[in-house]
C-alpha positions as CSV (number, residue, x, y, z in Angstrom):
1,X,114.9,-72.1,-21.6
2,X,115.9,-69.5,-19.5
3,X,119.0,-67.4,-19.2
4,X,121.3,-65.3,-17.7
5,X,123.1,-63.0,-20.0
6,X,126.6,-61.1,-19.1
7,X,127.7,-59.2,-22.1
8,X,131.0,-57.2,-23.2
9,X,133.0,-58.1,-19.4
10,X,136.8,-56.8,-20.1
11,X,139.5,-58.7,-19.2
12,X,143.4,-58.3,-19.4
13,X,145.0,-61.2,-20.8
14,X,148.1,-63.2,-22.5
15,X,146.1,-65.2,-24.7
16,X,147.7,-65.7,-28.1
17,X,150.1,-67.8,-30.7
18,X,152.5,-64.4,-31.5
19,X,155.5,-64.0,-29.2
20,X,154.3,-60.1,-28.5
21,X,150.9,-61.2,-27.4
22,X,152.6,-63.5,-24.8
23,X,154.4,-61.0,-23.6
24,X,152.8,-57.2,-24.0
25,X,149.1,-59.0,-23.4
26,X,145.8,-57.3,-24.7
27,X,141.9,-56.6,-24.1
28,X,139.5,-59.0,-24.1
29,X,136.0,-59.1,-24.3
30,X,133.5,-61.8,-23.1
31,X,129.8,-62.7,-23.3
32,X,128.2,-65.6,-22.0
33,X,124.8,-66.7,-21.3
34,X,124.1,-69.1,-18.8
35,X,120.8,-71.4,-19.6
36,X,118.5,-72.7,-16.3
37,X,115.7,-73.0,-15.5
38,X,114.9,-69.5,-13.3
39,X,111.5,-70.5,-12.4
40,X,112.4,-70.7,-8.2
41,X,114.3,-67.6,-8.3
42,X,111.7,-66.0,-10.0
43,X,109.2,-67.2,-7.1
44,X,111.4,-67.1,-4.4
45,X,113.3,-63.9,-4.9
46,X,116.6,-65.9,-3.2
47,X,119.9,-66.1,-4.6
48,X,120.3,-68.9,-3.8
49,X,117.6,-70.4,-6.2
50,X,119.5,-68.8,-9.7
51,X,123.3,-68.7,-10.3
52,X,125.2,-65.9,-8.5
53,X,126.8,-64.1,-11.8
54,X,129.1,-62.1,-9.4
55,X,130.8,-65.2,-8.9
56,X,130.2,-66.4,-12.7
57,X,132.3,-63.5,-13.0
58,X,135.1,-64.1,-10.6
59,X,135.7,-67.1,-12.5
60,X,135.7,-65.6,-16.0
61,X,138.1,-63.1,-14.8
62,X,140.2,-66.3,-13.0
63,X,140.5,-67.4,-16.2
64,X,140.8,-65.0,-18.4
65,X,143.5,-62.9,-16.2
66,X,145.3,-66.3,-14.8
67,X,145.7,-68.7,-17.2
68,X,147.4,-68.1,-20.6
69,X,146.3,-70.5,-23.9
70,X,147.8,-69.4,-27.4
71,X,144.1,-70.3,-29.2
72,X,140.9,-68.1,-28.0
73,X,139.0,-71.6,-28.8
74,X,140.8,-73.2,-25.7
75,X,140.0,-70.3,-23.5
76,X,136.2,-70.0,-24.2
77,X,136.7,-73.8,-24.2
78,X,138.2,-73.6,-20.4
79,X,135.3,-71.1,-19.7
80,X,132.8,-73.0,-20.6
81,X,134.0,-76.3,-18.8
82,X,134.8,-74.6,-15.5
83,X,131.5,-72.6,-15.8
84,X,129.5,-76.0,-16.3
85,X,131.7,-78.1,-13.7
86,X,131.1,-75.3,-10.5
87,X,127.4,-74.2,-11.6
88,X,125.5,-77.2,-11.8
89,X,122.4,-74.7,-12.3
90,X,123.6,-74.2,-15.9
91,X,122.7,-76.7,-18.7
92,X,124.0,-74.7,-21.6
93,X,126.5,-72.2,-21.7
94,X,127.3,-70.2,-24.6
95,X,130.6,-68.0,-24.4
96,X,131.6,-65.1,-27.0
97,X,135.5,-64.4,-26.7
98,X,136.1,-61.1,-28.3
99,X,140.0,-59.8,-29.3
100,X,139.8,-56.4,-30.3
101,X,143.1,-55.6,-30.4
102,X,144.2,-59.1,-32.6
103,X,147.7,-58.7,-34.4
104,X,145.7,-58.9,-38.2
105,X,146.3,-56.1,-40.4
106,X,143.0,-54.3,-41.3
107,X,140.4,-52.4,-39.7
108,X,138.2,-54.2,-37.3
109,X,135.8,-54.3,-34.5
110,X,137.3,-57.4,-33.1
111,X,138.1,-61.5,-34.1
112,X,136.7,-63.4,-32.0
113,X,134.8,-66.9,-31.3
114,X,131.7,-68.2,-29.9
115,X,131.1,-71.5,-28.5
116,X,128.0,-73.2,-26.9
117,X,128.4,-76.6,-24.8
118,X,126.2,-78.5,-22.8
119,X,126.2,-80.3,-19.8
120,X,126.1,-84.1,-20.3
């Protein structure tokens, strides 16, 4: 299957279960891929044939920047399901939620999760 792929998009959010991540926020990172199939964009050279990621974007930054969830699953959850329900383009969507900046002691890149869902 084909894809589009939007990797490392930062984001400003409250997303989080501690009282200081409610309330200072922090960085995220996402990554999606979007599966389709590409084939009449690829002919046609139109956008409207493939899935306009500037506005794939605009909604991951909706999300991410608007709505506040205390889990990272329920926001690459919400991603996912608004990302299936205005696309309908997209079979499969796979979404990477990356917190850099998570209140863990230790040295780390990130915590983070990934989900993939499909469209029924």
């Amino acid at each position: 299957m084909d894809s589009i792929i939007m990797k490392n998009m930062a984001f400003f959010g409250y997303h989080g279960v501690m009282n200081e991540e409610k309330v200072l926020g922090q960085k995220f990172f996402i990554d999606v891929q979007l599966f389709a199939d590409l084939e009449k964009a690829g002919r046609t050279d139109n956008v409207t044939d493939t899935i306009h990621y500037g506005m794939v974007y605009s909604l991951i930054k909706d999300t991410v920047e608007n709505e506040r969830y205390g889990l990272i699953e329920a926001l690459a959850e919400r991603i996912c399901s608004r990302v299936l329900h205005d696309f309908p383009l997209v079979s499969r969507i796979t979404v990477r939620v990356k917190k850099p900046e998570a209140p863990v002691p230790g040295i780390f890149d990130y915590m983070g999760v990934e989900i993939e869902r499909k469209r029924m």
